[in-house]
Structures are given as C-alpha cells and as structure tokens.
C-alpha positions as CSV (number, residue, x, y, z in Angstrom):
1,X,-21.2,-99.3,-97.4
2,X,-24.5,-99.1,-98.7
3,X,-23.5,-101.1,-102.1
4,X,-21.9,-103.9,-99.6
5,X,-24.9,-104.1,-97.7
6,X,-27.6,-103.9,-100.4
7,X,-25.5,-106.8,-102.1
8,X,-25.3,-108.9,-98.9
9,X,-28.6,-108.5,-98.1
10,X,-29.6,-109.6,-101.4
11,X,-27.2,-112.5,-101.2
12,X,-28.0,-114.5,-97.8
13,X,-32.1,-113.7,-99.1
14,X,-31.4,-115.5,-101.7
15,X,-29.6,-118.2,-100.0
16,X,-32.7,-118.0,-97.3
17,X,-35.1,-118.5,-100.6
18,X,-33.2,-121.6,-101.0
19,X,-32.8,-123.1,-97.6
20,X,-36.8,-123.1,-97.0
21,X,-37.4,-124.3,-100.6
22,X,-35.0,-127.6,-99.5
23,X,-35.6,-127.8,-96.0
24,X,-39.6,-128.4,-97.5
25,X,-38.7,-131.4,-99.4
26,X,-37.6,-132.6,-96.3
27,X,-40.7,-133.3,-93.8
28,X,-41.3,-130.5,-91.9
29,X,-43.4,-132.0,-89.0
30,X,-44.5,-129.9,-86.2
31,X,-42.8,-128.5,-83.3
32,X,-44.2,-131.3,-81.0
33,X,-42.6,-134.0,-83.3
34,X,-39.9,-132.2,-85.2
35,X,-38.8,-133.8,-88.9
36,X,-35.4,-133.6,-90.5
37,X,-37.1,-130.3,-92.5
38,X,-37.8,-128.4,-89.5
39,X,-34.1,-126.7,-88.4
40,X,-33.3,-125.7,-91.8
41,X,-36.7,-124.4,-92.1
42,X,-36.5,-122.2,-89.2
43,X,-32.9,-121.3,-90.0
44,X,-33.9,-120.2,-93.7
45,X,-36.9,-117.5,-92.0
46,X,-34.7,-116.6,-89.6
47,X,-31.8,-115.8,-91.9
48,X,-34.9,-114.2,-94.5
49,X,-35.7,-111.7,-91.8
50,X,-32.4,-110.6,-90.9
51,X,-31.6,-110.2,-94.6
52,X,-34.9,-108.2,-95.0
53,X,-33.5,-105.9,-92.3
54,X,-30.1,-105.7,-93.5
55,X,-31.9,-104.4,-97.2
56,X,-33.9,-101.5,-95.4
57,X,-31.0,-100.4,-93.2
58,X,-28.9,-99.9,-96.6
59,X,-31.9,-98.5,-98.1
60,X,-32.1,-95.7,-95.3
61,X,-28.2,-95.1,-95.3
62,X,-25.9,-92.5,-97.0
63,X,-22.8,-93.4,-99.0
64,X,-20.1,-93.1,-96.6
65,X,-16.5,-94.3,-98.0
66,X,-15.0,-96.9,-95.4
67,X,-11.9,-99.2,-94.8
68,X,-10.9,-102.4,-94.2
69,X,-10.2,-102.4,-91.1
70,X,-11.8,-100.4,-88.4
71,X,-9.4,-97.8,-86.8
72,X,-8.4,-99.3,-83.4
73,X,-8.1,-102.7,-84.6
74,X,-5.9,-104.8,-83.7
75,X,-5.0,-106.7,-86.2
76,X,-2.0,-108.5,-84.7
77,X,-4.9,-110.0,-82.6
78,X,-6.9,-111.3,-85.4
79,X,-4.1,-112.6,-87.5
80,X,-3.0,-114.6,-84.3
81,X,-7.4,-115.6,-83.4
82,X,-7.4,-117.0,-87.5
83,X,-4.0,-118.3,-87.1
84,X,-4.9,-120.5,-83.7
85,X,-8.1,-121.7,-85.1
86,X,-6.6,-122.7,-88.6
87,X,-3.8,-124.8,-86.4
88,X,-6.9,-125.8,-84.0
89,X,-8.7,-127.6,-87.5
90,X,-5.3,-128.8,-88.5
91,X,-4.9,-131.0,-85.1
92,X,-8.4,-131.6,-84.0
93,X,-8.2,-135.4,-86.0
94,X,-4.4,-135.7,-84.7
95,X,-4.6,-135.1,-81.2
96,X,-8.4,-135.7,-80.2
97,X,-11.2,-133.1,-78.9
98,X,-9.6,-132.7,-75.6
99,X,-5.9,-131.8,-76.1
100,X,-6.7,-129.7,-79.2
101,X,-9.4,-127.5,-77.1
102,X,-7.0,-127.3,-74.1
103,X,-4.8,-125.9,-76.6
104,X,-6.7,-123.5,-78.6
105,X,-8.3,-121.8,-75.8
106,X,-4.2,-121.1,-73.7
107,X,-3.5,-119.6,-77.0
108,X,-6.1,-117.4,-77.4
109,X,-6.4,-116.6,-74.0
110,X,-2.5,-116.0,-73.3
111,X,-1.5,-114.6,-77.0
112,X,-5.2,-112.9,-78.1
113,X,-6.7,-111.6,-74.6
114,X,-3.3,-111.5,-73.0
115,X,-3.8,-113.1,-69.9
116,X,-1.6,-114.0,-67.1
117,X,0.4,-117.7,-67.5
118,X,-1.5,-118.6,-64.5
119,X,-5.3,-117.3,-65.5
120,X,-4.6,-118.7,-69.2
121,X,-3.9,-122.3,-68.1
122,X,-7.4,-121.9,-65.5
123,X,-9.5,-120.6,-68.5
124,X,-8.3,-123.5,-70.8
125,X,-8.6,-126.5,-68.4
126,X,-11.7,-125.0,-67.3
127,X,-13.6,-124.0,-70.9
128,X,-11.7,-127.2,-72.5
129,X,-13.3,-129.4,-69.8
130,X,-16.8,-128.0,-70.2
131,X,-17.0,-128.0,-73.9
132,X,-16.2,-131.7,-73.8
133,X,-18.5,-132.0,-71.2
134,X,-21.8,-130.5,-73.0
135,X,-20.5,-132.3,-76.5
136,X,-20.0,-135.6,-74.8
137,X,-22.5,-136.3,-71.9
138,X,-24.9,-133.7,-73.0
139,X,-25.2,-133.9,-76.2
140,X,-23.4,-137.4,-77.1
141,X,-21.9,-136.4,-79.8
142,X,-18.9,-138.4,-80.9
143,X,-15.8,-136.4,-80.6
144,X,-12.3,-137.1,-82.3
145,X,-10.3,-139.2,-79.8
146,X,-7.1,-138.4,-78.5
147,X,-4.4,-138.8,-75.9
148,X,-6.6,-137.4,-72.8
149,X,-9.7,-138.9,-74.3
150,X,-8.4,-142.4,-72.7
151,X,-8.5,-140.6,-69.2
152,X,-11.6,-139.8,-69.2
C-alpha cells in the first residue's frame, strides 16, 4: 500500500505541476473577474495539496500486503454500477439527456441499491428531472436532445 500510494502521490503532483504551469499561460485574473486560467489554477493547488498529503500519509505507513478488492465487496454491484454507466455513455447521443438519465438512475436504483419497482421509478423521474433541470435552466448548458426533450 505504501508503494501504491508513494507512486500516486507522486503521480497526480506531477500532473498538479503541470495543470498550474498551463492554466498560467492562460490569464489568470482575479476572483472578482475570473479569466479562462483561473479554474485550472485552483484545480492544480487543490489537487497539489491533496497529493502532498497523500505522500506524508504513505511516508508514515507500514507495509501492509492488501487485495483487490475489499472483503465485503460486492462486486456483482460494481460490475452492474460500470456496466449501467458504460450503456448510459453509449445512449446519451441516441436517446437525448432526458431518456438516458431516466434510465440510468432505475437501473442503478432497482439493480445496484435494490430498491422497490415502485421507489426505483420515484427516484429516477425525480433525480432525472432535477439534473436536467440544474443543466438546462441553471446552468444552460446544451444537453443532447432526445425523444422527451421535445416535451419539455
């Protein structure tokens, strides 16, 4: 553990190095009147700090020998959680924003938390129709359009 960590650590500093040096040749601005530099720039010191930290925890553990996957886990969950989001990427374009949220979140919900038919359907319409809601209104980003987009 202490090998992973020491090299991930060293890793995502590196990539932090990296993310400040480009996010300066960008203009930086203030915080009053933001430039294009200023997210990355934050992003790269926030992700420097956390890497720092991630190097002195390794430093101060012992070699202990560990596995894969944590004992408890159920992995039939995560196979299905990567399995629902790759077929959420693969209709997003197809179907629009909408459908394919609606979708992805009664998957998860019935097959990955195991929810009720009844609570699964709830928890989709009502996360699917609050996602689009901050993405569209709130933040008006443009959203792939589908068969409900129309609708709304």
């Amino acid at each position: 553990m202490k090998k992973f960590d020491t090299v991930s650590g060293l890793f995502l500093l590196i990539l932090s190095i990296a993310i400040c040096i480009g996010s300066l040749r960008l203009h930086v601005g203030t915080f009053r009147a933001p430039g294009a530099g200023l997210f990355p720039l934050v992003t790269g010191v926030v992700l420097g700090v956390f890497s720092i930290l991630i190097l002195l925890e390794a430093r101060r553990k012992a070699e202990e020998a560990i596995s894969f996957w944590v004992p408890g886990a159920d992995k039939k969950a995560i196979f299905l959680s990567f399995l629902f989001i790759l077929i959420y990427a693969l209709f997003l374009e197809r179907i629009g924003f909408l459908a394919a949220t609606f979708i992805f979140f009664f998957l998860i919900s019935r097959f990955v938390s195991k929810h009720r038919w009844a609570t699964a359907v709830f928890f989709a319409v009502v996360t699917s129709a609050a996602t689009y809601g901050v993405f569209k209104y709130l933040l008006r980003s443009p959203l792939p359009q589908g068969i409900l987009e129309g609708v709304f």
